[in-house]
MARBA-3410 file (N, C-alpha, C, O; in Angstrom, 1 decimal):
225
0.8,-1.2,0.0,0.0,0.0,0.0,0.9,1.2,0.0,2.0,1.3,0.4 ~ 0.0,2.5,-0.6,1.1,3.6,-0.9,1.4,4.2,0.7,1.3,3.5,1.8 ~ 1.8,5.6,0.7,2.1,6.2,1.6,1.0,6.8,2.0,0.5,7.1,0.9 ~ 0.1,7.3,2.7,-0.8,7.6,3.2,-0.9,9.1,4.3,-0.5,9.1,5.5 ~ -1.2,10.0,3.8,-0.8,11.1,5.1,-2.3,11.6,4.8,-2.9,11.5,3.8
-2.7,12.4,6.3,-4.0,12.7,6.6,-3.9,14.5,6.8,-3.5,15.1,7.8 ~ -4.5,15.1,5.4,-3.9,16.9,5.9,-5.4,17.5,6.2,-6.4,17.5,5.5 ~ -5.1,18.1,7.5,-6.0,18.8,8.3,-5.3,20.2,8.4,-4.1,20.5,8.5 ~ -6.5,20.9,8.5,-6.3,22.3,9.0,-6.4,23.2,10.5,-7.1,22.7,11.3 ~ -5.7,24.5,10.8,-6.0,24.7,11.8,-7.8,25.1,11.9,-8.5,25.3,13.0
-8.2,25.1,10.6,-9.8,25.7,11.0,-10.2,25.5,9.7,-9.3,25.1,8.9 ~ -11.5,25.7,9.2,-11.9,25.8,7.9,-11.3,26.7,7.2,-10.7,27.5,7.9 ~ -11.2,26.7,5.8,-10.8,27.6,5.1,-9.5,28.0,5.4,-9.2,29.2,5.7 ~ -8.4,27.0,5.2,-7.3,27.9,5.7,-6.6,27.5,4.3,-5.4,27.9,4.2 ~ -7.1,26.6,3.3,-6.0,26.0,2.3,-5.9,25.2,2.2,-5.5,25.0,1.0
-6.2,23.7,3.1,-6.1,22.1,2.7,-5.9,22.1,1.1,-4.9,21.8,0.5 ~ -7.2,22.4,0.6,-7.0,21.7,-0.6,-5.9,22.4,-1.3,-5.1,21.6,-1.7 ~ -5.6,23.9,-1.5,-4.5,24.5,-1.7,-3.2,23.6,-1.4,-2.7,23.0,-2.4 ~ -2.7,23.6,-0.2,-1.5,22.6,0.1,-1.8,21.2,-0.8,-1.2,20.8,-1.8 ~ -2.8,20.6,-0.2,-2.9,19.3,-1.5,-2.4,19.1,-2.7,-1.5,18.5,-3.2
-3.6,20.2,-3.4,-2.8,20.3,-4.8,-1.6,20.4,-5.1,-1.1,19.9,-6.1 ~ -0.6,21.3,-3.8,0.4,21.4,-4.4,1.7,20.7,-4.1,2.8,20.8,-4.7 ~ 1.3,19.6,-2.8,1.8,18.9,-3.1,1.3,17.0,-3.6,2.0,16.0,-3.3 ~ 0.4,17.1,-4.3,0.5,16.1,-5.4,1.2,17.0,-6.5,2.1,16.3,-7.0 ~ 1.2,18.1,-6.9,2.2,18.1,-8.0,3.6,18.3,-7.7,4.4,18.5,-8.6
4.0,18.2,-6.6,5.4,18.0,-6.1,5.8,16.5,-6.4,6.5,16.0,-7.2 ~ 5.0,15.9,-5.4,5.0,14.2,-5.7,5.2,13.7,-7.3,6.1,13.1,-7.8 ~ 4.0,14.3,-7.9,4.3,13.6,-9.3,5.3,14.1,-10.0,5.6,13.6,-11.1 ~ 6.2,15.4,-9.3,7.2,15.9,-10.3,8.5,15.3,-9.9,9.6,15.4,-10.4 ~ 8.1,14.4,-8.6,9.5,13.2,-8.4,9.1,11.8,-8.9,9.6,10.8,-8.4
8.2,11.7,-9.7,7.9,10.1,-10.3,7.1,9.4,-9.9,7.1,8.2,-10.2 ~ 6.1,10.2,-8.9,5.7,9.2,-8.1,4.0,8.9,-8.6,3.8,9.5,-9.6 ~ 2.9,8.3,-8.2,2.2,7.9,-8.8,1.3,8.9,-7.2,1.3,8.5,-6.1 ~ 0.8,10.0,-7.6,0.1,10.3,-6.4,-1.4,10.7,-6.6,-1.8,11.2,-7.7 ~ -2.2,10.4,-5.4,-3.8,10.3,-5.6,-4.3,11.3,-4.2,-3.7,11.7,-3.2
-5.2,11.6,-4.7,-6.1,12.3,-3.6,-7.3,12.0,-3.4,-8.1,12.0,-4.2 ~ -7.5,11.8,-2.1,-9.3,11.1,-1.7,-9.8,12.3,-0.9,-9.0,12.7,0.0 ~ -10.9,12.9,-1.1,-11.4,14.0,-0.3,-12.7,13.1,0.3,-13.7,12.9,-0.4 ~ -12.4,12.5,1.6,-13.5,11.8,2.5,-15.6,11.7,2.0,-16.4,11.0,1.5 ~ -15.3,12.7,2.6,-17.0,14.1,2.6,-16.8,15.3,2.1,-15.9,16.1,2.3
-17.9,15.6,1.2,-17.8,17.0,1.0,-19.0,17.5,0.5,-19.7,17.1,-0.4 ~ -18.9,18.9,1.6,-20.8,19.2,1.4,-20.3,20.7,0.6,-19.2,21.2,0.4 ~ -21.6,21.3,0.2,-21.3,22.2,-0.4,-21.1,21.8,-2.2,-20.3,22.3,-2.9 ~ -21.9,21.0,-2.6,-21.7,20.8,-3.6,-22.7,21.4,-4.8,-23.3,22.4,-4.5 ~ -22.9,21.1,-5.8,-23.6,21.9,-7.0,-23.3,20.8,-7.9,-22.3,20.1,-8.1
-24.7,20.9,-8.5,-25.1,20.3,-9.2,-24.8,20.1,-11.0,-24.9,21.2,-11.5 ~ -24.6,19.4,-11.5,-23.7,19.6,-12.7,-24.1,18.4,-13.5,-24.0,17.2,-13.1 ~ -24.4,18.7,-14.6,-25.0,18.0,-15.5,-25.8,16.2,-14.9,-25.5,15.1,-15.4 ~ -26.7,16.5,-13.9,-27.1,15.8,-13.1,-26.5,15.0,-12.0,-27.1,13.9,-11.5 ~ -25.3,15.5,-11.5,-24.4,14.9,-11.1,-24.0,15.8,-9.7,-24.4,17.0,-9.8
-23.3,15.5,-8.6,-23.2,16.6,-7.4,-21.6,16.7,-7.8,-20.9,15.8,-8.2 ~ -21.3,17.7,-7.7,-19.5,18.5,-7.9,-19.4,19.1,-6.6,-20.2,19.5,-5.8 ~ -18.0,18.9,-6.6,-17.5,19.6,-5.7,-16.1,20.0,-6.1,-15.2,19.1,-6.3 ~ -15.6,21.7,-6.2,-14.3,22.1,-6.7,-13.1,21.8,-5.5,-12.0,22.4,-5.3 ~ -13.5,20.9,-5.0,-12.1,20.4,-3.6,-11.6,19.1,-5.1,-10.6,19.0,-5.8
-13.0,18.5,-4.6,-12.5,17.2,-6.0,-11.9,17.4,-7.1,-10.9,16.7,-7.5 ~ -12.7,18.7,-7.7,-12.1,18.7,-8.9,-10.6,19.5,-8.9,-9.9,19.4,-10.0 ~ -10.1,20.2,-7.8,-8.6,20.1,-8.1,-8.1,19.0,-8.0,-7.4,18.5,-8.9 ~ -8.4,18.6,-7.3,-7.5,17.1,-6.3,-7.4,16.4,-8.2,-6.3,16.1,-8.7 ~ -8.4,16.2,-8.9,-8.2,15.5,-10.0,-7.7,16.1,-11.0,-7.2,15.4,-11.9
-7.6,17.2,-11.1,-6.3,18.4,-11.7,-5.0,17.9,-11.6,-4.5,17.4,-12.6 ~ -4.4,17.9,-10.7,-3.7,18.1,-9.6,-3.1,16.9,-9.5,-1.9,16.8,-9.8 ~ -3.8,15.9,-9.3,-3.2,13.9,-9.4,-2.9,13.5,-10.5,-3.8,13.6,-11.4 ~ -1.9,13.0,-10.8,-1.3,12.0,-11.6,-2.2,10.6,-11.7,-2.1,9.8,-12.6 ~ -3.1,10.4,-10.6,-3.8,9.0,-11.0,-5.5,9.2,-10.8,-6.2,9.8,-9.9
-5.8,8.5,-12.0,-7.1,9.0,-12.4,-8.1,7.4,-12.0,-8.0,6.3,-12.5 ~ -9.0,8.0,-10.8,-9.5,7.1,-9.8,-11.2,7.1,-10.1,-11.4,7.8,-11.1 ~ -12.0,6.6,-9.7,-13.3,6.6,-9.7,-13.7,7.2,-8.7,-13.5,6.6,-7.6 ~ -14.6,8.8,-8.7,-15.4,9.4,-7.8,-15.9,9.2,-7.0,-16.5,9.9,-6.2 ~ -15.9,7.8,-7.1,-16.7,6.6,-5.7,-15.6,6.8,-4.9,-15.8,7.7,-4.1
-14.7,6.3,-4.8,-13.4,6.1,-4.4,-12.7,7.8,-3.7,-12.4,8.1,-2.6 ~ -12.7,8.4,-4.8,-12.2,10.2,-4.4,-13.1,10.8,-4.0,-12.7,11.9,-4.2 ~ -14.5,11.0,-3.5,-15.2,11.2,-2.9,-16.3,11.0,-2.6,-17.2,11.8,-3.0 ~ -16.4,9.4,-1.5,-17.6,8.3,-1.1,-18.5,9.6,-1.0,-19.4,9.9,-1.8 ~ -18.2,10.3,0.2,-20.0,10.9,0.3,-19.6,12.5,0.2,-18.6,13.1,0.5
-21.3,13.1,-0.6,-21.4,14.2,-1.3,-22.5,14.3,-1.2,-23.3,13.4,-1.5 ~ -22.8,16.3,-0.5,-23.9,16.8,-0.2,-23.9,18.2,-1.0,-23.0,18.9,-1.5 ~ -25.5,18.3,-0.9,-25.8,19.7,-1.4,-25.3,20.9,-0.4,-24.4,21.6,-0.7 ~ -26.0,21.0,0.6,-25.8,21.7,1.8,-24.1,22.6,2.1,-23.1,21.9,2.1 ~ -24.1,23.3,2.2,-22.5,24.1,2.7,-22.7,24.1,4.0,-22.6,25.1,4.6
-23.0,22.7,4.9,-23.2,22.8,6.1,-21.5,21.6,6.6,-20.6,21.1,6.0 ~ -21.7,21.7,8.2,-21.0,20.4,8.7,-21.5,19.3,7.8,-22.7,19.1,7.5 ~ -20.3,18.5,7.5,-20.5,17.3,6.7,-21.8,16.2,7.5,-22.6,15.5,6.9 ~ -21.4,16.3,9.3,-22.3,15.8,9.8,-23.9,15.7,9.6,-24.5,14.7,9.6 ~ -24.5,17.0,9.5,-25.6,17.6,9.4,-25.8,17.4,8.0,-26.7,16.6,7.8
-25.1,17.7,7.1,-25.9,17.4,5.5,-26.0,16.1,5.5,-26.8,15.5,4.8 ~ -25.2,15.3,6.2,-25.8,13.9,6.1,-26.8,13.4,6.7,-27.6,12.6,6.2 ~ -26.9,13.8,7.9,-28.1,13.9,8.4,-29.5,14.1,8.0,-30.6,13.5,8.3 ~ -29.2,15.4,7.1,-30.7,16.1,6.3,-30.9,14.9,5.1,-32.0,14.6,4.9 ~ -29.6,14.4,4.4,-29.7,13.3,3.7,-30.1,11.9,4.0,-30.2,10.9,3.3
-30.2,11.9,5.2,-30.5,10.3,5.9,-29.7,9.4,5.9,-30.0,8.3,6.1 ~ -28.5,10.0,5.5,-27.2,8.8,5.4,-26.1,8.4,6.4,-25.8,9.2,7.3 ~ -25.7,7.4,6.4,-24.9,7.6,8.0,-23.4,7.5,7.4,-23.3,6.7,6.5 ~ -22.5,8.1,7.8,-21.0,8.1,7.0,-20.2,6.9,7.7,-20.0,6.8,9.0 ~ -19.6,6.1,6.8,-19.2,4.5,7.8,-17.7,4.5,7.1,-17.1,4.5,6.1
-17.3,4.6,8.7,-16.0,5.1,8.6,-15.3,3.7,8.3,-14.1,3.6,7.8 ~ -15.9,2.8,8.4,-15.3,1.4,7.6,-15.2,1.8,6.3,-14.1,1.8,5.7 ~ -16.3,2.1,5.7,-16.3,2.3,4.4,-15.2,3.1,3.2,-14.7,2.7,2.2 ~ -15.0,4.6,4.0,-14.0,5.2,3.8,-12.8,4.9,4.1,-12.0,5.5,3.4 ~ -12.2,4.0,5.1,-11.5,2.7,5.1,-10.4,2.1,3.9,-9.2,2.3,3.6
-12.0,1.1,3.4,-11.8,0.7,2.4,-11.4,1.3,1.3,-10.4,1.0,0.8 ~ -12.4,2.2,0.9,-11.8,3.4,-0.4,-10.6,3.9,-0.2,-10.2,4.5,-1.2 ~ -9.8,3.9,0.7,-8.5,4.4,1.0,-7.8,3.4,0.5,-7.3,3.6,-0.6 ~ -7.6,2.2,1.0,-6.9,1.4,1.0,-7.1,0.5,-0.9,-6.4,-0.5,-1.2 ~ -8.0,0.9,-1.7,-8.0,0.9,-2.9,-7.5,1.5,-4.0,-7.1,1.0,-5.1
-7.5,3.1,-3.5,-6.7,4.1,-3.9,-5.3,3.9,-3.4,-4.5,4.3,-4.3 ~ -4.9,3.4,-2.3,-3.9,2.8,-1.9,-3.0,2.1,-3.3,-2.1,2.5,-4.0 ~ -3.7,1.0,-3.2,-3.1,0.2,-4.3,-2.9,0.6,-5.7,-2.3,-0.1,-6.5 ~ -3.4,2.0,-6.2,-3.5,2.5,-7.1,-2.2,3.5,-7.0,-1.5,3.5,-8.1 ~ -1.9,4.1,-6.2,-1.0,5.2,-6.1,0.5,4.5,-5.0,0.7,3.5,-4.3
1.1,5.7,-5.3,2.8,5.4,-4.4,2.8,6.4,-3.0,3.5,6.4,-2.0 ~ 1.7,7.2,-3.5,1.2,8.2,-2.0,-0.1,8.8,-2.3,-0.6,9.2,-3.3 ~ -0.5,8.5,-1.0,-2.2,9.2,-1.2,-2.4,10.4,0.0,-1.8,10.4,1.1 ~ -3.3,11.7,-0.7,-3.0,12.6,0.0,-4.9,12.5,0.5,-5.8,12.8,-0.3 ~ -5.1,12.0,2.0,-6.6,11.7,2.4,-6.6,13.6,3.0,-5.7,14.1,3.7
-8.0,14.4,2.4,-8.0,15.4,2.7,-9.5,15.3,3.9,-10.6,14.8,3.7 ~ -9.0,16.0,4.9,-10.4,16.4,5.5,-11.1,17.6,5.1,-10.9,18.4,4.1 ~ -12.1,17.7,6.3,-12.8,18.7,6.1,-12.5,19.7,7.3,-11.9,19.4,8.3 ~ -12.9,20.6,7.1,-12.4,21.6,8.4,-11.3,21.1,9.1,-10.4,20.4,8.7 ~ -11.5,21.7,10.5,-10.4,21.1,11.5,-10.0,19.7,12.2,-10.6,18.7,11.8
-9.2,19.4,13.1,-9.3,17.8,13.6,-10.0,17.4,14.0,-9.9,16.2,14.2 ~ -11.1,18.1,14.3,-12.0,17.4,15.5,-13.6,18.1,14.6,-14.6,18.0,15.2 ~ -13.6,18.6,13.4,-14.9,18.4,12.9,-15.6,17.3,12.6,-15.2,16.4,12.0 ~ -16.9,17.5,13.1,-17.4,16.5,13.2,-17.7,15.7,11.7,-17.9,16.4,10.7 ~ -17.7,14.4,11.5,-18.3,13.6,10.5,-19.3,12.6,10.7,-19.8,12.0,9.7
-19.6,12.5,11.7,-20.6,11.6,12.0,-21.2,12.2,13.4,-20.7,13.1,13.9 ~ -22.5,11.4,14.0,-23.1,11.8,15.1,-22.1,11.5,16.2,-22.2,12.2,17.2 ~ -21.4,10.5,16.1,-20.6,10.4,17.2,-19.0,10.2,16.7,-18.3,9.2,17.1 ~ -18.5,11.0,15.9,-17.2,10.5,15.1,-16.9,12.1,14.8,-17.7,13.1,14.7 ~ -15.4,12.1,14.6,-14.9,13.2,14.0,-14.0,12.8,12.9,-13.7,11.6,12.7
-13.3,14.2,12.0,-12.5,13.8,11.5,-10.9,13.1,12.1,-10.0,12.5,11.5 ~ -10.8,13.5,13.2,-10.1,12.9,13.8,-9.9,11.1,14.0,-8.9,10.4,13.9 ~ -11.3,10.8,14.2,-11.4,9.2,13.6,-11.3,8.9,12.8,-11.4,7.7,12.8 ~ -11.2,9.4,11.7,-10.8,9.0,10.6,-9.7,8.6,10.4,-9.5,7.4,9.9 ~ -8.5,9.6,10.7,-6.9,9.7,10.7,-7.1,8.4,11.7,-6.8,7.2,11.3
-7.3,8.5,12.4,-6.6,7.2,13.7,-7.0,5.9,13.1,-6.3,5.0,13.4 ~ -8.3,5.6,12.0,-8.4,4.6,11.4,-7.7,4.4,10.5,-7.5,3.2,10.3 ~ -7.1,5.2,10.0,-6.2,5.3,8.3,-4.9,4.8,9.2,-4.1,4.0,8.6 ~ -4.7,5.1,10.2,-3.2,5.2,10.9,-2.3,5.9,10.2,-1.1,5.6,10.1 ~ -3.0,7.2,9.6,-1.8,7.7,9.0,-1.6,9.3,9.8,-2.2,10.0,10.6
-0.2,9.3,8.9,0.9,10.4,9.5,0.0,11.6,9.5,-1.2,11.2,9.2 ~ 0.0,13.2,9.6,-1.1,13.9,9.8,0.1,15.1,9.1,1.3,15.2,9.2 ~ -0.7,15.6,8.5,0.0,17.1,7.6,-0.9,17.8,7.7,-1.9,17.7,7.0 ~ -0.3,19.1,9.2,-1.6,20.3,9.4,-1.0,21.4,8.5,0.2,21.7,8.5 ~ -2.0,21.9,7.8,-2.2,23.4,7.1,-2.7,24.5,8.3,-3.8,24.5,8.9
-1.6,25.4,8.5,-1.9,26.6,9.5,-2.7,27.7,8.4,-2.1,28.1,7.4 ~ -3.6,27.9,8.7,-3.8,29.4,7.8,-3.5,30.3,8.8,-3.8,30.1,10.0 ~ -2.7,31.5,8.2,-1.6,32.5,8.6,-2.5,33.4,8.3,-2.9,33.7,7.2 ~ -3.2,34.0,9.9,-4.1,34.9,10.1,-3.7,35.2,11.7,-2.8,34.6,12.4 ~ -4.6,36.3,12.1,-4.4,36.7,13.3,-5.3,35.5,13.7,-6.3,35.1,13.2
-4.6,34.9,15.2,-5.3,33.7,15.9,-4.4,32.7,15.6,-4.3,31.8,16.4 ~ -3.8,32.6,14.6,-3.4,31.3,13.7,-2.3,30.5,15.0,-2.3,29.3,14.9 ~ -1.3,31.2,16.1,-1.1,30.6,17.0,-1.4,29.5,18.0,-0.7,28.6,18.4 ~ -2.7,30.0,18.2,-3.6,29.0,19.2,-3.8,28.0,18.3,-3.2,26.9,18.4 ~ -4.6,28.2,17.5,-5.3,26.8,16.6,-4.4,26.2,16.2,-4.8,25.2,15.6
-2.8,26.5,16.2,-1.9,25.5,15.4,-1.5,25.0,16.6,-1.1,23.8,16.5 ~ -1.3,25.7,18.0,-0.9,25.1,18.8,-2.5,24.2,19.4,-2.1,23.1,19.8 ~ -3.3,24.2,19.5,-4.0,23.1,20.2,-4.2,22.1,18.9,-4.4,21.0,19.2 ~ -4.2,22.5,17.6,-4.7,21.6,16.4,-3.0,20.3,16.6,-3.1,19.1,16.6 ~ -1.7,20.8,16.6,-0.6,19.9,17.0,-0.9,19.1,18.6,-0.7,17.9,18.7
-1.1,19.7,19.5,-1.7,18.9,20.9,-2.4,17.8,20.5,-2.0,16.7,20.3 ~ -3.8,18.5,20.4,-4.6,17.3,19.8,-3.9,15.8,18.6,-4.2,14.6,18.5 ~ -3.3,16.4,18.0,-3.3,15.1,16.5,-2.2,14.5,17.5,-2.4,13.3,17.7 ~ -0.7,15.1,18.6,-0.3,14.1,19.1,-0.6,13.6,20.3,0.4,13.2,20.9 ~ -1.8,13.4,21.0,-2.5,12.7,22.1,-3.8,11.8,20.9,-4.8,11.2,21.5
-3.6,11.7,19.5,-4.3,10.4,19.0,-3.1,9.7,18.7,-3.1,8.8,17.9 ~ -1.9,10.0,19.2,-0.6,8.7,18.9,-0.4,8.8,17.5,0.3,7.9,17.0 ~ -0.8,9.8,16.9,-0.4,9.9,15.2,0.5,10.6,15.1,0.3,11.7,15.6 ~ 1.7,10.4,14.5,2.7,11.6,14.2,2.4,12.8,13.2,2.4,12.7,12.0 ~ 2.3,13.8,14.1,2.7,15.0,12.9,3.9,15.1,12.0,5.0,15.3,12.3
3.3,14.9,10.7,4.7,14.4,9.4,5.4,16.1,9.4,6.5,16.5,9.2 ~ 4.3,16.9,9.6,4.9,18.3,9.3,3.8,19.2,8.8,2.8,18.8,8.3 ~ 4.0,20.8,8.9,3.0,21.3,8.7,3.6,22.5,7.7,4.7,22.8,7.5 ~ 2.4,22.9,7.1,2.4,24.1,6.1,2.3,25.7,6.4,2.3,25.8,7.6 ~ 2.2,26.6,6.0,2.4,27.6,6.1,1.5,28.2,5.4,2.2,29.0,4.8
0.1,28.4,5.0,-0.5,29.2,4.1,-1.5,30.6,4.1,-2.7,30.7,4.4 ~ -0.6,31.8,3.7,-0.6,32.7,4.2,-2.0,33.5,3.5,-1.8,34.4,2.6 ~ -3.4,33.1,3.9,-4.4,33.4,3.3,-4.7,34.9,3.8,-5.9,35.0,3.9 ~ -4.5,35.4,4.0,-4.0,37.1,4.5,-3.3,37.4,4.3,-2.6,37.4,5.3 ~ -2.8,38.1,3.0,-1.5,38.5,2.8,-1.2,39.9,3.1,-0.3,40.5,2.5
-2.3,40.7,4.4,-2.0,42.0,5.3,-1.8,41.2,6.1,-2.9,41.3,6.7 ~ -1.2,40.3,6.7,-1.4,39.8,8.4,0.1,40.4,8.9,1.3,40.4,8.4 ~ -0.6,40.8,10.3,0.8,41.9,10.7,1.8,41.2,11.3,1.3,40.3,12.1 ~ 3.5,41.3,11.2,4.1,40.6,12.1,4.1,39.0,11.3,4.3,38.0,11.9 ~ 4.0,39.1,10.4,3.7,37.6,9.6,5.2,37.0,10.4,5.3,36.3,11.4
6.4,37.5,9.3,7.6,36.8,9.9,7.6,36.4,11.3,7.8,35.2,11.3 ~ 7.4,37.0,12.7,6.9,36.7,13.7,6.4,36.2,14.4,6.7,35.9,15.5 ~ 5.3,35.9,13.6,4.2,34.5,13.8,4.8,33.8,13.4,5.0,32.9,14.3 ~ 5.4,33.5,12.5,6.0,32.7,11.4,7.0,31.4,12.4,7.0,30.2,12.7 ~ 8.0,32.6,12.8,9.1,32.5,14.1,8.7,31.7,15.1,9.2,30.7,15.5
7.7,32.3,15.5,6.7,31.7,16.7,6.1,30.2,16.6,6.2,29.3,17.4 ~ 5.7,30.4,15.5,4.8,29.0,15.1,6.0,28.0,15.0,5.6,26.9,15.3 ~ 7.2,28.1,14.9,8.5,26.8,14.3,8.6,26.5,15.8,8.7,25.3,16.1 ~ 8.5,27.4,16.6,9.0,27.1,18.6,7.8,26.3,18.9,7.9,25.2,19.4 ~ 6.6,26.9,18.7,5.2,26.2,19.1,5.3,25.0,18.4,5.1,24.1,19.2
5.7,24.4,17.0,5.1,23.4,16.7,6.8,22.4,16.6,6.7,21.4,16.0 ~ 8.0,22.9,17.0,8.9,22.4,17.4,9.7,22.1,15.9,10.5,21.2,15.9 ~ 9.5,22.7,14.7,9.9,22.4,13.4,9.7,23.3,12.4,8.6,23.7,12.4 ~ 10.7,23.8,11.4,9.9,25.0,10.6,9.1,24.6,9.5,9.3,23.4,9.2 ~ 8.4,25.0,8.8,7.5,24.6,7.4,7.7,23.6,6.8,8.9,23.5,6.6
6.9,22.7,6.2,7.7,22.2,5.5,7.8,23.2,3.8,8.5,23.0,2.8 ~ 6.8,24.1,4.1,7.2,24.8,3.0,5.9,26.3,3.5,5.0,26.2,4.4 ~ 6.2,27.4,2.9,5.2,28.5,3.4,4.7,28.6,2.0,5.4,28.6,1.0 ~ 3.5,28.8,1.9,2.5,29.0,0.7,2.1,30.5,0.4,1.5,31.0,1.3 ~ 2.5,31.2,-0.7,2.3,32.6,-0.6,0.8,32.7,-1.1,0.1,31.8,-1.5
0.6,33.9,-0.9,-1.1,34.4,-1.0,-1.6,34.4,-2.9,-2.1,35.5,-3.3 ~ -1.6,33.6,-3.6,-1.9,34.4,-4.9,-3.3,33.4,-5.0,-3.8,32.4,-4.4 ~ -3.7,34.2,-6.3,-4.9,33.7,-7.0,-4.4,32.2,-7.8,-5.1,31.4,-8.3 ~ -2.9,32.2,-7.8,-2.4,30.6,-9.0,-1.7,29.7,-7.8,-1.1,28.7,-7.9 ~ -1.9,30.2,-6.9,-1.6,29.0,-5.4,-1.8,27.6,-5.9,-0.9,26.7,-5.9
-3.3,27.4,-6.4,-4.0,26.0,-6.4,-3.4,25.4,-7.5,-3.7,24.2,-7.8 ~ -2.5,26.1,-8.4,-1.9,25.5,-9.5,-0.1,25.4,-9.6,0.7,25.0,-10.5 ~ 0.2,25.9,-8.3,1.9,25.7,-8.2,2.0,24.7,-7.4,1.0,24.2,-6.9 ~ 3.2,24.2,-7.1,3.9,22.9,-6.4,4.7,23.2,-5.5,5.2,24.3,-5.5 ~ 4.9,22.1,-4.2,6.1,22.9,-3.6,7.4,22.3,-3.8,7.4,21.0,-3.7
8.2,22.7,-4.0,9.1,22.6,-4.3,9.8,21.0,-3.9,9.1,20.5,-3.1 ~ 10.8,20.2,-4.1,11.0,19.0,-4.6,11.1,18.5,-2.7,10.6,17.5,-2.1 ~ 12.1,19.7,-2.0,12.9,19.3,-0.9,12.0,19.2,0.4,12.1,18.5,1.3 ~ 11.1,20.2,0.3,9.6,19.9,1.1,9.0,18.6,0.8,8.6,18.1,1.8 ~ 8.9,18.1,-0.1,8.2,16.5,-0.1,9.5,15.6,0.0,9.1,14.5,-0.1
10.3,15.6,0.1,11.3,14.8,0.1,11.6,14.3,2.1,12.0,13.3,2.6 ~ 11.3,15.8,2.8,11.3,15.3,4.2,10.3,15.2,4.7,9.9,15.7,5.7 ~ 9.3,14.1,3.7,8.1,13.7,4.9,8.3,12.6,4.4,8.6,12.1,3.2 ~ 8.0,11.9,6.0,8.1,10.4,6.3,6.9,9.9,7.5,6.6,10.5,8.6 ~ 6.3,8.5,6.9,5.6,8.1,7.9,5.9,8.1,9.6,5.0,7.6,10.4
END
């Protein structure tokens, strides 16, 4: 089975899929066969009778291996609510067996699989489950995306607490600077390497072609299970 890493954010909206994309195109620009599975994802729209979701459709931009939508994203809602609740409104229950398995298929298909969540570590995915159970089912390594805003300290520091009291190693975290007024950036920046005990494995600058660059070869080359 390929390499498996689980990237969570310090909060919604900070970049996951941003960092994703960019590094599956790092991955594939070292040879490697890389896939992306986005769990759940609500917020979707409707498209030639079919539900979309633009997380997905980078992720398959973006990947070198071309997977079945079953597989890259089991469950899909209308609603831009918690994934919990649109499934709820949908009557479906999200079975974390299930997503499991779809991993471990995509698995065999790729040399590294990038499992994206939704929000933060502990958003909910089921009535009694978070994304957090997910990662601890996958057993995989954990790649947090900080979005670099004011606050972004706290939430990277309890979002790193949290992922290591589930016994999962943090492989390393990102840098993405979705504020590009944020005051004191370098600072925080400084700050965040002492709080999370390591510096970036790469910092993501603010542009509108983010979701379409890579990071560079030597940032994917130091992560390890």
């Amino acid at each position: 089975m390929s390499r498996v890493y689980f990237v969570t954010g310090t909060d919604t909206d900070v970049g996951k899929t941003v960092a994703t994309c960019q590094l599956l195109r790092a991955f594939a620009d070292q040879g490697l066969r890389a896939a992306a599975m986005k769990p759940v994802a609500s917020g979707c729209v409707l498209r030639d009778g079919a539900l979309w979701h633009g997380d997905v459709a980078a992720h398959a931009q973006a990947a070198n291996v071309a997977a079945p939508s079953a597989l890259t994203n089991p469950y899909r809602f209308l609603p831009a609510i918690s994934p919990h609740l649109a499934a709820r409104e949908a009557g479906v229950g999200i079975d974390l067996d299930h997503l499991v398995a779809c991993a471990r298929q995509l698995g065999e298909m790729s040399d590294v699989l990038l499992v994206e969540g939704a929000g933060g570590w502990y958003a909910p995915l089921g009535e009694d489950s978070a994304m957090a159970d997910l990662a601890m089912a996958l057993g995989a390594p954990v790649l947090l995306v900080v979005g670099m805003r004011l606050g972004c300290l706290n939430h990277a520091r309890l979002s790193a607490e949290a992922i290591a009291r589930s016994g999962l190693p943090l492989a390393g975290w990102l840098a993405n600077r979705i504020d590009p007024a944020m005051a004191s950036y370098a600072d925080n920046l400084a700050t965040l390497e002492c709080v999370l005990g390591t510096p970036p494995l790469a910092e993501i600058a603010h542009s509108s072609a983010a979701e379409r660059g890579s990071l560079p070869a030597s940032a994917v080359i130091t992560l390890r299970p």
